[in-house]
matplotlib code that plots the C-alpha trace (Angstrom):
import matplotlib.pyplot as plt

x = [67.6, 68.5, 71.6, 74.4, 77.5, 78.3, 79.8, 77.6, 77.6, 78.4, 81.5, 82.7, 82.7, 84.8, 87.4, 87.2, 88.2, 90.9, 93.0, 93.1, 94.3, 96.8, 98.0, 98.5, 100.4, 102.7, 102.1, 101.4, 99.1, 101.8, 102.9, 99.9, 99.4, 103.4, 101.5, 98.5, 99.5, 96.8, 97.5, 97.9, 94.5, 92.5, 94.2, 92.9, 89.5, 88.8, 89.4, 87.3, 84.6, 84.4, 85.7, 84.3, 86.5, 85.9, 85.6, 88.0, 90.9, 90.1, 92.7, 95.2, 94.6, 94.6, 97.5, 99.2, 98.5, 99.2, 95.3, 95.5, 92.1, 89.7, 86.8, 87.5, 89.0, 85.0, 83.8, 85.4, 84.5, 80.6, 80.9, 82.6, 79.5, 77.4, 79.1, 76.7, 73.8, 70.8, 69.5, 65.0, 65.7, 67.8, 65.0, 64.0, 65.7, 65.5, 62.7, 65.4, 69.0, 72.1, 72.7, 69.8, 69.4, 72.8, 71.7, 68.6, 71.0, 73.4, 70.5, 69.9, 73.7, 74.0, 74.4, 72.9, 71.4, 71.9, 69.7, 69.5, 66.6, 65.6, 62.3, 60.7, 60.1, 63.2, 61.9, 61.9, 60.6, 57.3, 53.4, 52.6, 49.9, 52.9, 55.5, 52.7, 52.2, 55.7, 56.6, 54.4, 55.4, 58.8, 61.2, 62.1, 61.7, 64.7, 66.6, 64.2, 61.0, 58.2, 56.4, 52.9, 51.3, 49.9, 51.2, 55.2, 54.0, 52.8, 56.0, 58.3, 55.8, 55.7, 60.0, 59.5, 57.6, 60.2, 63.1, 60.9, 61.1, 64.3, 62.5, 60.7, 63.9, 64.6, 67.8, 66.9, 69.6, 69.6, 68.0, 68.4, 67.0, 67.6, 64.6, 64.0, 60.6, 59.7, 59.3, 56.9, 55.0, 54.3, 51.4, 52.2, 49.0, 46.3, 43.3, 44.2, 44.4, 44.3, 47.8, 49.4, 48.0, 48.8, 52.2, 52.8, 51.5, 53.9, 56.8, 55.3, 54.8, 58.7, 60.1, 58.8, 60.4, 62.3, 64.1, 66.0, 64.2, 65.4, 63.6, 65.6, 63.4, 63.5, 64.4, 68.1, 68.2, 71.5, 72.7, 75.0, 72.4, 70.9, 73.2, 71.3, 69.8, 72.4, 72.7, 75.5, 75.5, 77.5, 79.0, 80.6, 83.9, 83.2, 81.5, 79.6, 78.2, 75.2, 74.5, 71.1, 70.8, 67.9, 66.8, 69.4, 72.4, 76.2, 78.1, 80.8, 83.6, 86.6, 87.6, 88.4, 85.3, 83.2, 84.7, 83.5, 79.9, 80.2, 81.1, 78.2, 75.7, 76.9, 76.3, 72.8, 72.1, 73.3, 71.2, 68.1, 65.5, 66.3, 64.6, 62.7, 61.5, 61.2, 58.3, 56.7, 56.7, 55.3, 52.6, 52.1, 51.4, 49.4, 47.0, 46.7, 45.8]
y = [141.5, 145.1, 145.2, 147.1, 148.0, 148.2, 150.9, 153.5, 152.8, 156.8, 156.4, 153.4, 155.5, 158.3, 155.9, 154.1, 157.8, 158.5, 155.1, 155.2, 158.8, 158.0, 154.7, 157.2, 159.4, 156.0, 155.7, 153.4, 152.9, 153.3, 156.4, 158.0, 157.3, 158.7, 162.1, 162.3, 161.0, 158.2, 154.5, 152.7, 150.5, 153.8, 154.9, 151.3, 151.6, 154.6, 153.9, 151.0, 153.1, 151.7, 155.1, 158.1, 160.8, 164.2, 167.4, 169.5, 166.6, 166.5, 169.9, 167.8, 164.7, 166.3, 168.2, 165.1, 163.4, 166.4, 167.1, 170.8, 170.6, 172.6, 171.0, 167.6, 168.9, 170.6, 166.8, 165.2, 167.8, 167.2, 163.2, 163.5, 166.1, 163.3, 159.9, 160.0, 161.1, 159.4, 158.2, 157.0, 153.7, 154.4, 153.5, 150.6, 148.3, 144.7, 145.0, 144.3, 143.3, 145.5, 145.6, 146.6, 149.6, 150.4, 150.3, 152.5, 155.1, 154.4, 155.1, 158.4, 159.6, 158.7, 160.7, 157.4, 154.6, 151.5, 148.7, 145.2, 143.1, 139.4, 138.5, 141.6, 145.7, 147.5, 148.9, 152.4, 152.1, 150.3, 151.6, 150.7, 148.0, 146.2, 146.4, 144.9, 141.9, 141.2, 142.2, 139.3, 137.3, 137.3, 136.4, 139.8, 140.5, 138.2, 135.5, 132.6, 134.5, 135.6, 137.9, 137.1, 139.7, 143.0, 145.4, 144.5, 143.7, 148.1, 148.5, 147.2, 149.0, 152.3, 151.9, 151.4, 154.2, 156.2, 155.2, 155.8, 159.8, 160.0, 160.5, 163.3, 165.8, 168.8, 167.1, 163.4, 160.7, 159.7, 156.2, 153.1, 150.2, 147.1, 144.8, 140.9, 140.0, 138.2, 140.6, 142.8, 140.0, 138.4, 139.7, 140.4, 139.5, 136.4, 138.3, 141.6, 141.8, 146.7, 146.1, 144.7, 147.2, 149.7, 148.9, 148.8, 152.4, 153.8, 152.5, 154.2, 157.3, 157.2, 156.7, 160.1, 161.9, 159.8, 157.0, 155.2, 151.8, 149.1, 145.6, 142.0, 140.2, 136.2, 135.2, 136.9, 133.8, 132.7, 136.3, 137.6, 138.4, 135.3, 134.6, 137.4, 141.3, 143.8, 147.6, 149.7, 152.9, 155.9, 158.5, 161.7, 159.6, 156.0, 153.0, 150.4, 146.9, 146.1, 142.2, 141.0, 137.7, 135.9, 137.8, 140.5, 141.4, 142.3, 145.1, 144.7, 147.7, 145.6, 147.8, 144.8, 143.0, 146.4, 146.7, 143.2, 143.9, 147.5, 145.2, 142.7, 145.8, 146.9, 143.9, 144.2, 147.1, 145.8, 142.8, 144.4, 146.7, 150.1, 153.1, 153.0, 149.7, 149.2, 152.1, 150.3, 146.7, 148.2, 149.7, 146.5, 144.4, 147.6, 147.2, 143.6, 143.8]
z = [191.0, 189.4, 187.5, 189.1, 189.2, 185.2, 183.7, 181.5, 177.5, 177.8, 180.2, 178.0, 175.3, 176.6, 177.6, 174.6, 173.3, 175.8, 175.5, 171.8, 172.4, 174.7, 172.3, 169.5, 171.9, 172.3, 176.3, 178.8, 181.3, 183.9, 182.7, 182.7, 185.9, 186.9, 185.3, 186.9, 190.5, 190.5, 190.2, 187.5, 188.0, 188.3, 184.5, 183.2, 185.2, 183.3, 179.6, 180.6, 181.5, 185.3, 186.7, 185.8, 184.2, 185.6, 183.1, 184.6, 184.1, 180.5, 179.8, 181.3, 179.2, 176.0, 176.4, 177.5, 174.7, 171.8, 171.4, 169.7, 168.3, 170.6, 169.3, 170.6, 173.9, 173.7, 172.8, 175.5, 178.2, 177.1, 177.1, 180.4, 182.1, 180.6, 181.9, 184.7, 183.3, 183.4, 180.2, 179.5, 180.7, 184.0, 186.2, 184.4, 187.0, 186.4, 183.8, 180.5, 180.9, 180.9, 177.3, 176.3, 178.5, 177.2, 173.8, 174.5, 175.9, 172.8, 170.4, 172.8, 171.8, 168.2, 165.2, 163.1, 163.7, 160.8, 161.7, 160.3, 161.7, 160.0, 161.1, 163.0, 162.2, 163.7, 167.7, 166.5, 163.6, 165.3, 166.2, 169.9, 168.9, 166.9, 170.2, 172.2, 170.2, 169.9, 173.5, 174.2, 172.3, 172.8, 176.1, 176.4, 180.6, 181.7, 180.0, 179.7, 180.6, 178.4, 179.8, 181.7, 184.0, 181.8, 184.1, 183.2, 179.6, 179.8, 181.3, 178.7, 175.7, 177.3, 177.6, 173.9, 173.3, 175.0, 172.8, 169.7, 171.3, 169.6, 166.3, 167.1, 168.2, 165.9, 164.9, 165.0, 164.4, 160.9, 160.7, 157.7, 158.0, 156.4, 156.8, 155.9, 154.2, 156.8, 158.8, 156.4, 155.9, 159.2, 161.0, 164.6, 165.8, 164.0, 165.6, 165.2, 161.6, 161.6, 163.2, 160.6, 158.3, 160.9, 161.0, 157.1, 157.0, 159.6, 157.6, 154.2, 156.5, 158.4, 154.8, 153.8, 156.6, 159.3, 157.9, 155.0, 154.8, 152.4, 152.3, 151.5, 149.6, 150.6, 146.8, 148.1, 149.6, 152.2, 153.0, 155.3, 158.0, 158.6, 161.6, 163.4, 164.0, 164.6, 164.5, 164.0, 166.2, 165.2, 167.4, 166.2, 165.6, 167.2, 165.4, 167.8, 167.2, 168.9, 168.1, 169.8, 171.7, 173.7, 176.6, 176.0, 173.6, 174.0, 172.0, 169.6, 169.9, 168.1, 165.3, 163.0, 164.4, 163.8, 160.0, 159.4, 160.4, 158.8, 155.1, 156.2, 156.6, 153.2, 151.1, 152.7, 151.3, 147.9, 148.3, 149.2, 147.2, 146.2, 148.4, 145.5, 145.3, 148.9, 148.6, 145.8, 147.3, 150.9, 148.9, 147.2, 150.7, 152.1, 149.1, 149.3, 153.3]

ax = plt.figure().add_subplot(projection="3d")
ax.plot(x, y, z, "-o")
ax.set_aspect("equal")
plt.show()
């Protein structure tokens, strides 16, 4: 069964956008909707994300709400021509859950990327022969499911592949990631020993040109991130939580909530190698292999 019916992670954001706009402005829902001659349901539908907002209404919005500043009235006009665009991983129908295509076209938008990931090498930041070995050996088709047959095991690589694209634009999104030993040390596969190797090499390589990369050595010992991965995804002026889960994930957009995980990512960084370091130690295993 395809999942259906949600709203876009780019038409949530845009609402997200327009009811904090229209708080600050102090109105209701129900005034809004006085204003704009729609109901009040639709109003609420839309900063929710469930009703897309078209681009010629956002002149009215913002001068509802006091918006002088041209360049955001240009922002939201762009996010709006872009609510129903479809992102990589539109077509990949029931193949990964919801949240996870929503965070594939969430990494597609951002203007950063901060990952923390406990016991694997962040998605982006992996060669193909890593993502195969993990892809099967993790339940990552459908809740409860590992995957079995090689042609949907291809499938969920090659969507891989296509988020890993991002790296590659003229004006990537800046990437740092926070990375547990484990993961550095764990070999993703016992009898192919090159892809462990491989895989060290391409994280030397990225830290030269496409990411920040910090490691947190297991001697930290109980951190903050041992309850789980998360990443948080940055916007031109939105913060997002993405928190993963088995089988598929959920986002955090809570600004209190967000803060907390924004501290939490920060006493990562403290608690793990310097740049430096990091460098040094990944040389270290690489040598060793």
């Amino acid at each position: 069964m395809a999942y259906n019916g949600r709203p876009t992670i780019r038409s949530k954001i845009l609402g997200r956008r327009l009811a904090k706009a229209r708080e600050a402005a102090g109105l209701t829902i129900e005034q809004v909707a006085a204003e704009t001659s729609v109901s009040a349901a639709t109003v609420y539908r839309q900063e929710s994300g469930h009703v897309a907002v078209k681009p010629t209404m956002i002149p009215f919005f913002t001068k509802l709400y006091g918006i002088d500043d041209e360049a955001v009235a240009a922002q939201w006009t762009e996010w709006a021509r872009q609510a129903k665009t479809k992102g990589p991983w539109a077509a990949s129908g029931s193949t990964v859950g919801p949240s996870y295509r929503d965070y594939a076209e969430a990494e597609d938008m951002a203007r950063e990327l901060r990952t923390w990931q406990l016991g694997v090498v962040p998605g982006l930041l992996q060669t193909r022969r890593y993502s195969e070995e993990i892809i099967k050996a993790a339940a990552t088709v459908r809740p409860g499911q590992v995957p079995s047959e090689d042609e949907e095991i291809a499938a969920l690589v090659n969507l891989r592949e296509i988020r890993k694209a991002i790296l590659e634009r003229k004006s990537p999104p800046r990437i740092w990631a926070v990375i547990g030993e484990a993961a550095i040390l764990t070999p993703p596969s016992v009898t192919d020993k090159d892809a462990h190797k491989e895989q060290i090499q391409h994280l030397l390589n990225l830290g030269e040109t496409k990411a920040t990369i910090q490691v947190l050595p297991m001697a930290t010992g109980v951190h903050g991130g041992l309850s789980g991965s998360f990443s948080i995804i940055t916007f031109d002026d939105l913060d997002l939580v993405f928190k993963e889960g088995y089988g598929d994930g959920s986002f955090v957009d809570d600004e209190r909530r967000v803060s907390s995980y924004q501290a939490r990512y920060e006493r990562l960084q403290s608690q793990a190698m310097s740049i430096a370091d990091t460098r040094r130690y990944l040389h270290e295993v690489f040598s060793k292999m």
